[in-house]
C-alpha positions in Angstrom: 72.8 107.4 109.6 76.0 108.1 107.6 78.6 105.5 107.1 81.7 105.9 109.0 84.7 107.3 107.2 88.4 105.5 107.4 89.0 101.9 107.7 85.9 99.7 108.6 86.9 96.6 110.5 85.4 93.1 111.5 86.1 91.2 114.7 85.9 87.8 114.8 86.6 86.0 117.6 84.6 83.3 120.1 85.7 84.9 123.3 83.8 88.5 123.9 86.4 90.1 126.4 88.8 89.9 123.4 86.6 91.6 120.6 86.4 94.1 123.4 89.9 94.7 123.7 90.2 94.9 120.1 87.6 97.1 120.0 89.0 99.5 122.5 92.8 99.3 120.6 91.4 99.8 117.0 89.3 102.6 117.8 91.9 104.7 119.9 93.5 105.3 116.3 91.8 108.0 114.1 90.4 106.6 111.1 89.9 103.0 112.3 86.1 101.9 112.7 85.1 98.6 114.1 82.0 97.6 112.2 80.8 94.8 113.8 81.7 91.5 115.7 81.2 88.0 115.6 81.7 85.2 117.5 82.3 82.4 115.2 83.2 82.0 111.2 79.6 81.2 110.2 78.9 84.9 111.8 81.9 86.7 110.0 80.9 85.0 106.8 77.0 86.8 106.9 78.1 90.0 108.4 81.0 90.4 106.5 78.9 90.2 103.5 76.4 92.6 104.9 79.0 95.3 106.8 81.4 95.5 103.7 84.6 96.0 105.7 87.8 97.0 104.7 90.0 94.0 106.9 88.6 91.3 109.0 90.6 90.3 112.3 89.9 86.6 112.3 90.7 84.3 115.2 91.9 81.0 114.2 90.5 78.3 116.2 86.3 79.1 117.5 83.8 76.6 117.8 81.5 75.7 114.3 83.0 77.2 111.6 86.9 78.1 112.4 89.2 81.2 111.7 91.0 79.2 108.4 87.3 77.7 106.8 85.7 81.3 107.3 89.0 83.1 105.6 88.4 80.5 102.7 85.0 81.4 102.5 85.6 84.7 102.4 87.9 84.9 99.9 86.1 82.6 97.7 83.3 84.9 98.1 83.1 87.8 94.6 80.6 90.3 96.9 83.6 90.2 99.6 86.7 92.2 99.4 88.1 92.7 103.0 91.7 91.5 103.7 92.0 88.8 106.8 94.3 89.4 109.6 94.8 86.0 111.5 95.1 86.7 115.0 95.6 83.7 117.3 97.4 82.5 121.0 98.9 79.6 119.0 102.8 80.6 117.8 102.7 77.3 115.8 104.1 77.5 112.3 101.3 75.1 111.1 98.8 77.6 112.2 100.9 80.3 109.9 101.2 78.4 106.5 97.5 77.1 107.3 96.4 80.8 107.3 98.5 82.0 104.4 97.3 79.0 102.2 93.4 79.9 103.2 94.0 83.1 101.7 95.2 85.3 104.8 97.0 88.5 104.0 98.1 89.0 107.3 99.3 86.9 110.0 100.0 88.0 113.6 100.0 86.7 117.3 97.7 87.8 120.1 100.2 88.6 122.3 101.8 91.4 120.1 101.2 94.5 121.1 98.3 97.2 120.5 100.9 99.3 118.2 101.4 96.5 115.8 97.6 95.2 115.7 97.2 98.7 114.7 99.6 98.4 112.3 98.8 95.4 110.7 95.6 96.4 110.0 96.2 99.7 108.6 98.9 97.7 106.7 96.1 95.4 105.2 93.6 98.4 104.4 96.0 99.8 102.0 96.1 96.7 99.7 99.5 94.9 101.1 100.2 92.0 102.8 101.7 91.9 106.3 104.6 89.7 105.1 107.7 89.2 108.1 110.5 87.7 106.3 112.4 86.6 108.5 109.1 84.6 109.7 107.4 83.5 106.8 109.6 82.5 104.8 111.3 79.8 107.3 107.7 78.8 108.3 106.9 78.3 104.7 110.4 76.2 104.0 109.6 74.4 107.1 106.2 73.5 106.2 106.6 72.8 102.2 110.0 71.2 103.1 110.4 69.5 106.7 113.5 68.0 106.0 115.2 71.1 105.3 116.8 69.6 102.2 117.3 71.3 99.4 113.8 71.5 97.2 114.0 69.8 93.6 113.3 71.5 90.7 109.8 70.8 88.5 110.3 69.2 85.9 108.5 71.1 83.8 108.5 75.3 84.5 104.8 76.2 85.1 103.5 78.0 81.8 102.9 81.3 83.7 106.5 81.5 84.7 107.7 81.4 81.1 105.9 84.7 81.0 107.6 86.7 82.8 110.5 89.0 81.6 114.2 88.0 82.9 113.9 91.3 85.4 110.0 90.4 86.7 112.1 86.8 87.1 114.9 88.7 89.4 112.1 90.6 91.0 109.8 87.4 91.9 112.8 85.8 93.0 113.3 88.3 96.1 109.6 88.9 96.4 109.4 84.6 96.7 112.2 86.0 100.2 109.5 88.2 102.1 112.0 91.3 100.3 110.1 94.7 100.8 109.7 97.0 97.5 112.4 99.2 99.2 114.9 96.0 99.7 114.6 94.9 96.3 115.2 98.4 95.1 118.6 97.9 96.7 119.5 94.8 95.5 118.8 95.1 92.1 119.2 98.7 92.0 116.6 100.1 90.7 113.9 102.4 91.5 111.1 101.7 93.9 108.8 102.9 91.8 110.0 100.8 89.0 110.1 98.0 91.2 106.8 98.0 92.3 105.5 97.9 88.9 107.7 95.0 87.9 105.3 93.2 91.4 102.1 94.3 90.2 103.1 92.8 86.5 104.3 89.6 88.3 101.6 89.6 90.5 98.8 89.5 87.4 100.6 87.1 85.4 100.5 84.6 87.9 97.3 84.8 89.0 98.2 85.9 92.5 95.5 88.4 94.7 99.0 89.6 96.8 103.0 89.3 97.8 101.7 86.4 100.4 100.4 84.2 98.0 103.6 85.0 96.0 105.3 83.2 98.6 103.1 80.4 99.3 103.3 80.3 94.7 107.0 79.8 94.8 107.5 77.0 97.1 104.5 75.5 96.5 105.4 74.7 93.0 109.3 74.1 94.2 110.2 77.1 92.1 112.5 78.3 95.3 115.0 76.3 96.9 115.6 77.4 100.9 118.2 80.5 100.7 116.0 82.1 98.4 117.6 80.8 94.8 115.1 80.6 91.7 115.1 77.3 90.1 115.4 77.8 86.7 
C-alpha cells in the first residue's frame, strides 16, 4: 500500500469524538492526510516515531503523559521532524507560553473554526510558525514580565547576539514583535525576499528551529523590552 501524498497529520487528543471531528475537518481539504491517532502523549510519542508525519495536532492537557511533555519529547527526539500544533479548550496565556517554550510551532484554541485548523496546519507543513502578534507577543510579555514593567537590560549581550549584522539586528528586532516577512519588508523597506534571508541568517546564528522560538529567545534573555525596542 502506497503512502499517501500531501500533508500527513497526527491526532492527539484523550477524547475520541474530537480526533473524529478533526479527522473529518482535515481530510475535507485536498492534500491533508490524517495518519493516525492517539489518545495520550505516551501514544503520539511511539506513533509519531513510527507514522513520520508532517504536523502533530496535540491536545494540551490528557491523562499520563500530557500535550506540553509529549511536544518536548518530540522535539527532543533527532528521528522526529513534525511541527506541533497545540490545540486546547483552555484560552489561558500560561497554557500558550507553556506550549511555545516546549517547542510548539503553533498555538491555537479549540473553539476556532475548521477554516483556521486547516490553516494552521497547512501553515505548519510548510516550515513556519503560526505566530499571532497581536497574541503572542502580550502573552509572552505577560508571562516573562507580570508586572508589566519595563524589562532590564543583561548585563552582558549574549555572545550569539554580537554576531549578527546591524540589519539581521533591525530584522530580529521586529521578528522578536510577531512582524510577518511582508511587515518587516515595510518597515525597513526592503525586499521580502531579502528579508527573509536576513531571518533564516538570524535564525541559524542563534540557534533557533523557528520565528516562535525567536520570540520566546528575545524576552527570555530580556533582549526586548514591552513595545518591541531591542536592548542594546
Amino acid at each position: 500500500m502506497s503512502e499517501p501524498a500531501g500533508v500527513r497529520v497526527l491526532l492527539v487528543d484523550d477524547q475520541a469524538l474530537v480526533r473524529a471531528g478533526f479527522r473529518i475537518i482535515l481530510q475535507s481539504e485536498p492534500g491533508l492526510h490524517v495518519v493516525g491517532e492517539a489518545a495520550d502523549g505516551a501514544a503520539a510519542l511511539v506513533m509519531a516515531r513510527t507514522l513520520q508525519p508532517d504536523v502533530i495536532c496535540m491536545d494540551v492537557q490528557m491523562p499520563g503523559v500530557d500535550g506540553l511533555a509529549a511536544t518536548q519529547s518530540i522535539v527532543d527526539d533527532p528521528s522526529i521532524h513534525a511541527a506541533v500544533l497545540m490545540l486546547t479548550t483552555f484560552d489561558r496565556e500560561d497554557y500558550l507560553f507553556a506550549a511555545l517554550q516546549h517547542g510548539a510551532s503553533g498555538f491555537i484554541l479549540k473553539n476556532s473554526t475548521p477554516e483556521a485548523l486547516i490553516e494552521a496546519v497547512q501553515v505548519l507543513a510548510r516550515g513556519d510558525a503560526l505566530l499571532a502578534p497581536d497574541v503572542t507577543r502580550r502573552v509572552i510579555e505577560r508571562c516573562v514580565n507580570p508586572g508589566g514593567a519595563s524589562v532590564s537590560p543583561l548585563a552582558a549581550v549574549p555572545s550569539e547576539l554580537q554576531e549578527l549584522t546591524e540589519r539581521e539586528t533591525e530584522v530580529f528586532a521586529l521578528l522578536a514583535q510577531g512582524l510577518a516577512n511582508a511587515e518587516i519588508a515595510a518597515q525597513l523597506y526592503l525586499g521580502e525576499a531579502t528579508v527573509k534571508s536576513h531571518v533564516s541568517k538570524v535564525l541559524m546564528k542563534l540557534g533557533l528551529r523557528d520565528r516562535i522560538q525567536a520570540v520566546v529567545y528575545a524576552y527570555e534573555h530580556r533582549v526586548i523590552v514591552p513595545g518591541g525596542a531591542l536592548e542594546t
